[in-house]
C-alpha positions in Angstrom: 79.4 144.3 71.6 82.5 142.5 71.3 83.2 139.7 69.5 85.2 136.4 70.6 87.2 134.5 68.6 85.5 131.3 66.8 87.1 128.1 67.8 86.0 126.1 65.2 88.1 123.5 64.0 90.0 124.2 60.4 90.4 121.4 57.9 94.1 120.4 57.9 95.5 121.6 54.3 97.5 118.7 52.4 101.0 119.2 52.0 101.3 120.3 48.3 104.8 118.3 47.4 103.0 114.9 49.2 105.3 114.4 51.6 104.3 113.0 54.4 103.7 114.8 57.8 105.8 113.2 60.8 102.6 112.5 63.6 103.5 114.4 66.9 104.6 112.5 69.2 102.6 111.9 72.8 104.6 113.5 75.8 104.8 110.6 78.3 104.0 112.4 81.8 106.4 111.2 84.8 105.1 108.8 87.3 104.1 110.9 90.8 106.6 110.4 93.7 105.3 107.6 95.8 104.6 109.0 98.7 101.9 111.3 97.0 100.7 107.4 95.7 100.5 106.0 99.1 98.5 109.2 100.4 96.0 109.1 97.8 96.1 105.1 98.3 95.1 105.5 102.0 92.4 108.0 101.2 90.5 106.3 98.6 90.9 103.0 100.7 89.2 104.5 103.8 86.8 106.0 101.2 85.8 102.5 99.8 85.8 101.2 103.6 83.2 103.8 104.3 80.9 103.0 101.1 81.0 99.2 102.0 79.6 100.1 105.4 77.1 102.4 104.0 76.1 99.6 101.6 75.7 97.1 104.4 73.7 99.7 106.0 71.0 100.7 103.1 70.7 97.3 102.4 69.6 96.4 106.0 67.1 99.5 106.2 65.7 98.5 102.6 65.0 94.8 104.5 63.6 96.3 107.4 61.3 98.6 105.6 60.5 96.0 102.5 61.3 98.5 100.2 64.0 97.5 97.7 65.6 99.5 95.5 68.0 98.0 93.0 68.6 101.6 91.2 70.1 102.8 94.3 71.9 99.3 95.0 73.3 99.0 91.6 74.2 102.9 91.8 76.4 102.5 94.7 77.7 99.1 93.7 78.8 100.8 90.0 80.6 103.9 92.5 82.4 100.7 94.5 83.9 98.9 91.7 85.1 102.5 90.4 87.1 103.0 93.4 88.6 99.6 92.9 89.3 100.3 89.5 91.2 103.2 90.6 93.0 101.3 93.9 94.4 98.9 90.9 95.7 101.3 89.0 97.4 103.6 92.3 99.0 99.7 93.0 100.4 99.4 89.5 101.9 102.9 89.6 103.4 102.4 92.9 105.1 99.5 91.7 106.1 101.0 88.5 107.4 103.8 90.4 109.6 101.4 93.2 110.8 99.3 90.8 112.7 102.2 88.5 113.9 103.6 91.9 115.6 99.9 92.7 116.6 99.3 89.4 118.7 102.6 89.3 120.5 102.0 92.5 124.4 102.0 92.1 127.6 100.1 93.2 129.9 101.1 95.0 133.2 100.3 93.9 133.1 97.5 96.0 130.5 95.8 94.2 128.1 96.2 97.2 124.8 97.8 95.5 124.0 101.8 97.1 120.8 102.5 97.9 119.5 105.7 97.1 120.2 108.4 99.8 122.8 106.8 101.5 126.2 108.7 102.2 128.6 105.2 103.3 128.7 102.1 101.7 127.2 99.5 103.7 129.7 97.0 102.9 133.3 99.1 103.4 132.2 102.1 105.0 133.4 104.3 101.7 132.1 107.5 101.7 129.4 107.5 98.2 129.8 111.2 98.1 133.2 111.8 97.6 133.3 109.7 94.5 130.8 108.6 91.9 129.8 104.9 92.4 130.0 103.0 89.5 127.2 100.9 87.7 
């Protein structure tokens, strides 16, 4: 039979001349594009329009039949405010994510401000890709 490696977690030995041990540092993951933000914005939004209907819908039936259930209420409830949790974060992203893209827009030499992707300045018609804009 074979055997697998143990994955048990070894004490970490102390360094033996006490100096101290630089703490790695986090790897801070780039925002997604936008676009993939917008997409899963739309999704989730028609999601939570879905649920609120559904909602409205057991709630009605539990009237009708005099049977409430405030497990099940509370249940989907709890999943609805999840989904708005996550519809707040997707916002502050996006907006994290626009505002670096506007803030790293460039001059032309000009002074008019570049937008990203475009080939003529909008103020004297210079060609952007022919020469480096300035900042």
């Amino acid at each position: 039979m074979p055997r697998f490696p143990s994955f048990r977690r070894r004490r970490a030995e102390a360094p033996q001349d006490g100096a101290l041990q630089a703490a790695p540092v986090p790897m801070r993951r780039p925002l997604p594009p936008p676009s993939q933000l917008r997409r899963e914005r739309r999704t989730l939004l028609r999601l939570r329009e879905q649920r609120i209907r559904d909602l409205g819908g057991l709630m009605l039936e539990m009237y009708r039949r005099d049977q409430f259930r405030q497990d099940l209420l509370i249940e989907r409830c709890s999943e609805l405010v999840a989904l708005e949790e996550r519809l707040g974060e997707l916002d502050a992203l996006m907006s994290a994510a626009l505002s670096i893209r506007r803030r790293s827009s460039a001059r032309c030499e000009c002074g008019a401000p570049v937008l990203w992707g475009t080939k003529f300045c909008p103020s004297c018609g210079r060609a952007v890709g022919a020469g480096v804009p300035t900042t």
